[in-house]
N, C-alpha and C positions, 0 to 999 in steps of 0.2 A: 623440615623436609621439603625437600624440590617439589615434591607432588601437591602440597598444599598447597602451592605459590604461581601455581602452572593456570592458563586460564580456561582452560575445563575442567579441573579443580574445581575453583570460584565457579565456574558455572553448575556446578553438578551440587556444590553446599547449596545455591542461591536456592536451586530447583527441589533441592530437599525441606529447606527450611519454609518455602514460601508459599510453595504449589499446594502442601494440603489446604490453604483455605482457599485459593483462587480457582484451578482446577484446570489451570492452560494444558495439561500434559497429558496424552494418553498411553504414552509408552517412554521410558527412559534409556539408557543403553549406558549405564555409569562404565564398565568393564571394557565394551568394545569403545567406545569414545577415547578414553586413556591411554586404549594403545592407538589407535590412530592419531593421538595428538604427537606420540611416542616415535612414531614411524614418520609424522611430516616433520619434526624438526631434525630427529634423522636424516633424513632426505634433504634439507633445506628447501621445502618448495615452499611458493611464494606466501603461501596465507598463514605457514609456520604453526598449521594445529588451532586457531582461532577457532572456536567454538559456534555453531550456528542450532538453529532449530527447521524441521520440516514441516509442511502442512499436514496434520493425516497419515496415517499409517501408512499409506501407498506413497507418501511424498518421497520417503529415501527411494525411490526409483523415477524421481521427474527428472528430465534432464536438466535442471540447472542444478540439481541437489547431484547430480554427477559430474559435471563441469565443476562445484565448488571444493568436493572432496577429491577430486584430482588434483587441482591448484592447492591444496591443504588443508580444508575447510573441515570440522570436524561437527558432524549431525552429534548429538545428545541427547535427542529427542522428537517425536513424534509428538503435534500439538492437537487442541480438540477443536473440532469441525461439528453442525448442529447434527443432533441425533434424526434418528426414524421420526415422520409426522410433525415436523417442522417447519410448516412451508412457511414462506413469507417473518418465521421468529428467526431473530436474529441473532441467535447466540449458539455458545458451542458447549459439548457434553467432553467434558474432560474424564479420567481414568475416576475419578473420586466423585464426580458429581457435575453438575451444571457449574460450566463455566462465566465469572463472574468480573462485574469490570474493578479494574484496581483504583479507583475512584472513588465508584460508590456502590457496596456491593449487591444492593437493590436494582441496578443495573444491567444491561446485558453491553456486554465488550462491542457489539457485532457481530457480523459475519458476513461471509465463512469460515476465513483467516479468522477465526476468535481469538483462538489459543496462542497463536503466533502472535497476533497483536499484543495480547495480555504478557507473556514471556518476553518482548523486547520492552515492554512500557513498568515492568517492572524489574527490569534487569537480570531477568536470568539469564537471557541471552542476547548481544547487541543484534540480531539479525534474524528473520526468518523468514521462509521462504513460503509465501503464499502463490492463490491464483485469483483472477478476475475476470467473473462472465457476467456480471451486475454493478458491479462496486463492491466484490467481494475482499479485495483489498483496502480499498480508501475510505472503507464506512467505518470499518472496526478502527484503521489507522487514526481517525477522526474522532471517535469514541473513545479509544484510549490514550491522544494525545501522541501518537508519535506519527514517523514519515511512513508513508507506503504508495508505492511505483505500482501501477497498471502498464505494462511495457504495449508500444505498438503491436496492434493484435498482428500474427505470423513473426514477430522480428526471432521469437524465439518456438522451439513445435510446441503444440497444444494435444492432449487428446480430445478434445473438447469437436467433435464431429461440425456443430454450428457454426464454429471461427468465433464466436462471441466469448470467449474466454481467451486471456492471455495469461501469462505469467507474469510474476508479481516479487515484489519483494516488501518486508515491514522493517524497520530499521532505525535506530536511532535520529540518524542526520540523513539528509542528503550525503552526505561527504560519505556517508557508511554506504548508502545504496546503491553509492557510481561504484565505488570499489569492489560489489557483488556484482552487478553488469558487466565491468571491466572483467570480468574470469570467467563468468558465465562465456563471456562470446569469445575470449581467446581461444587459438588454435590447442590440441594438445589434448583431447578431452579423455575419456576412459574409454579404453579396449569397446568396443563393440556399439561406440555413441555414433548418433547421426553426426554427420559433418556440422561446424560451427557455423552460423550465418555471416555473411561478410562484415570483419570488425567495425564500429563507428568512426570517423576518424574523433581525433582528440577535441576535445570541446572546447569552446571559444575561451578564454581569459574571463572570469567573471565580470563586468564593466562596472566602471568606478560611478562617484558622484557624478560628474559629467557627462555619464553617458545611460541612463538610466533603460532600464527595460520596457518597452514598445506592451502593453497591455491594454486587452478591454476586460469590463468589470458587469459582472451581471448577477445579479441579488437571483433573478428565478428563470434565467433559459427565456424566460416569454412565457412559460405555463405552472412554471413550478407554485404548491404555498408554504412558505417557508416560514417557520416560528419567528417572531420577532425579536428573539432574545439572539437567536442562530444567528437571523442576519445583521445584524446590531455588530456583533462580536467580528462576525469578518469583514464590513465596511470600516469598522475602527480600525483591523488591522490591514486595510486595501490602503487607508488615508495616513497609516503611519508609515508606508511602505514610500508612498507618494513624498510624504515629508522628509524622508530621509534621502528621496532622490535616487530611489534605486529602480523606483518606474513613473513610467508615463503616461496616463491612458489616454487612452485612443478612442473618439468618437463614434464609432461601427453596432449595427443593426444588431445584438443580442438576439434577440427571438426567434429560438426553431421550434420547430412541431415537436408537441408531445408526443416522445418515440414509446409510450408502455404498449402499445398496440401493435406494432412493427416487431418490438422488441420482444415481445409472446407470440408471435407470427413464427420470427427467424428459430424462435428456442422449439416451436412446437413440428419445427423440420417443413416451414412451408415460404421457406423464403421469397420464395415468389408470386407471394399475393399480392394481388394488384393495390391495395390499400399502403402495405408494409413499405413495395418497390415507390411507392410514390411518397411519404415520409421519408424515405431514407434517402431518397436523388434531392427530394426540398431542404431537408437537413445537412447534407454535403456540399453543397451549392455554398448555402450558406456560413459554412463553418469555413468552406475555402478562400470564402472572402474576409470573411473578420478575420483568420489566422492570415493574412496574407501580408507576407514583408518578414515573416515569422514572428509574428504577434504572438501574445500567449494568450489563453483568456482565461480570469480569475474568478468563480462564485465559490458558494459555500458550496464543500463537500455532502453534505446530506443538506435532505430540509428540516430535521428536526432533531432531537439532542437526542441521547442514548433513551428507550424504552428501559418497560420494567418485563421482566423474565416474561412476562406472561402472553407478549407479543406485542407486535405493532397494529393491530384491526387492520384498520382498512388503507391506516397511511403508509405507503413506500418510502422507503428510508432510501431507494434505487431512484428516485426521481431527479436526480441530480447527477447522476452519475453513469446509466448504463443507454443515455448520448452515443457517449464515447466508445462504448460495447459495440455500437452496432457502425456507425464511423471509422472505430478504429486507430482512432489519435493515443497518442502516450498521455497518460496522465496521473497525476499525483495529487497526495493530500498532506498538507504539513500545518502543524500545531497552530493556531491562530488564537486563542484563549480560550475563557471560561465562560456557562454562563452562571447569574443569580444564583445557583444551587448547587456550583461545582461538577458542572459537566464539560468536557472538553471539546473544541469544536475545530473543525478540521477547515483549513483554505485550499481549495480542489486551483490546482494550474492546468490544462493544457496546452498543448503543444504540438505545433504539424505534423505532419508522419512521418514516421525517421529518427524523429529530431529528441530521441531518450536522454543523449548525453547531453544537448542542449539546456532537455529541459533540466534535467539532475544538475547542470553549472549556475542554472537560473532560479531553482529553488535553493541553493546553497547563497546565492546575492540573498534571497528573500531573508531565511531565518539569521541570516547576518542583522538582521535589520529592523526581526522582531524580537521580543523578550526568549530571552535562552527556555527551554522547553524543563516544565520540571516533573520530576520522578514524583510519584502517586503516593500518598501516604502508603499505601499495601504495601510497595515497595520495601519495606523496612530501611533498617541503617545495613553501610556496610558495603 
């Protein structure tokens, strides 16, 4: 039958057969999925019914979760986000129970994208759509081995009142993520959507051996402390990146101010505290100059490997990452290895401001260049 063969089909067995032990899902839509996949290939529109996932039960009403089901994109699914009295744990409550990383499942995925994270790293869906006002995107991405985009905070609306969250996506490849950007921002979007933001132009040609990518490299920011397994894991793959000739790095001052203090300032609606406004002009200063020439600049995605359910204490898994929160650069986290125990550790890029499609053609060089990314044993066959 056509309908077994269809790939919200396949995504809807994946999500049946795998999700009761992982628990990425808080709501399914097998029925309405079906026919929307039924009605874009009807249509012919561009994404032809491709199956994705949302953050959170309010996600089927973000704007890119409308921009994508216009261009053809078919939701499946509502993913889990952490529950009630979770501050600082990092994981998410799926429809069945705590959600679980597909690795190890003494683990927690991340968060707040847990669920999405867990649903693309196990293939029930190649895409889902998060957000990011921490490293709500690139922590879980990192945790559970696949890619996930923090987009330039404004490039696309936020509800998020502080500006410190932007939209997000978790995805297979790069190559999957630019193709969600790419329809997010095209003109054309659903009856009653805000206007698109002005499209990107098209991204530079990936650059060959000979022309490698312009990078700097920094194990901790200047303040971070980073497990030594973590940063082990993304120096080997900064130096296999380098050996392959797909970058360069570059000499430039690493170390900004520890923004957790700024960065609970801006979140606590007091953005203009004299401490935060002074962090945050030291911190752009200097990012303006190390990204300058459009440099990228590479550390690890978190400072430390996935937690156990029961939280993180007193370490920030955000140390690395909600920088960029309050900066507001695009940033991404893609597969870098393992460590000693089989946890997966994420290599955080960014990227100037603006510069999404950039960075999305520039992580696509990158994982050309490291080991092909592998599916979780959870995953199962199939």
């Amino acid at each position: 039958m056509t309908r077994t063969t269809s790939a919200v089909a396949r995504a809807l067995e994946r999500i049946e057969r795998l999700d009761p032990a992982l628990h990425a899902f808080v709501e399914v839509w097998p029925q309405e999925a079906l026919a929307r996949e039924r009605e874009a290939v009807e249509r012919r529109l561009p994404l032809g019914g491709r199956p994705f996932a949302v953050k959170g039960a309010s996600g089927i009403r973000s704007y890119a979760a409308r921009r994508l089901i216009a261009a053809g994109g078919v939701p499946v699914g509502a993913t889990s986000v952490p529950g009630p009295g979770t501050y600082w744990q990092t994981w998410g409550q799926g429809a069945r129970g705590r959600t679980v990383n597909p690795w190890r499942a003494d683990r927690t995925p991340g968060g707040s994208s847990a669920g999405s994270a867990v649903a693309v790293a196990a293939g029930m869906t190649e895409l889902a759509t998060g957000s990011d006002g921490a490293g709500s995107v690139r922590i879980p991405a990192a945790w559970c081995g696949v890619f996930g985009l923090k987009t330039t905070n404004g490039l696309l609306p936020s509800p998020d009142r502080s500006g410190l969250a932007s939209a997000g996506v978790l995805a297979g490849s790069a190559a999957q993520a630019e193709r969600w950007l790419r329809h997010v921002l095209e003109d054309g979007g659903p009856p009653g959507a805000a206007p698109a933001p002005a499209p990107l132009p098209p991204p530079p040609a990936p650059p060959g051996p000979s022309s490698p990518l312009p990078a700097v490299y920094s194990e901790d920011l200047g303040f971070a402390e980073v497990d030594p397994q973590v940063a082990a894991v993304v120096r080997a793959a900064v130096d296999r990146l380098v050996a392959a000739g797909a970058v360069r790095l570059l000499e430039r001052d690493t170390g900004l101010l520890d923004p957790a203090d700024a960065w609970t300032a801006v979140r606590g609606g007091a953005p203009d505290d004299p401490a935060a406004v002074r962090v945050r002009r030291a911190n752009d200063e200097r990012l303006a100059a190390l990204l300058d020439g459009g440099a990228l600049l590479l550390t690890p995605a978190t400072p430390n490997r996935p937690h156990g359910h029961e939280g993180p204490g007193d370490l920030y898994s955000t140390a690395l990452t909600w920088a960029f929160n309050l900066s507001g650069h695009p940033a991404a986290s893609l597969p870098a290895g393992f460590t000693g125990d089989g946890c997966p550790v994420g290599l955080q890029v960014v990227a100037p401001h603006g510069a999404d499609l950039r960075l999305l053609a520039a992580a696509r060089t990158l994982e050309d260049a490291l080991p092909p990314a592998r599916r979780p044993p959870a995953a199962g066959e199939g």
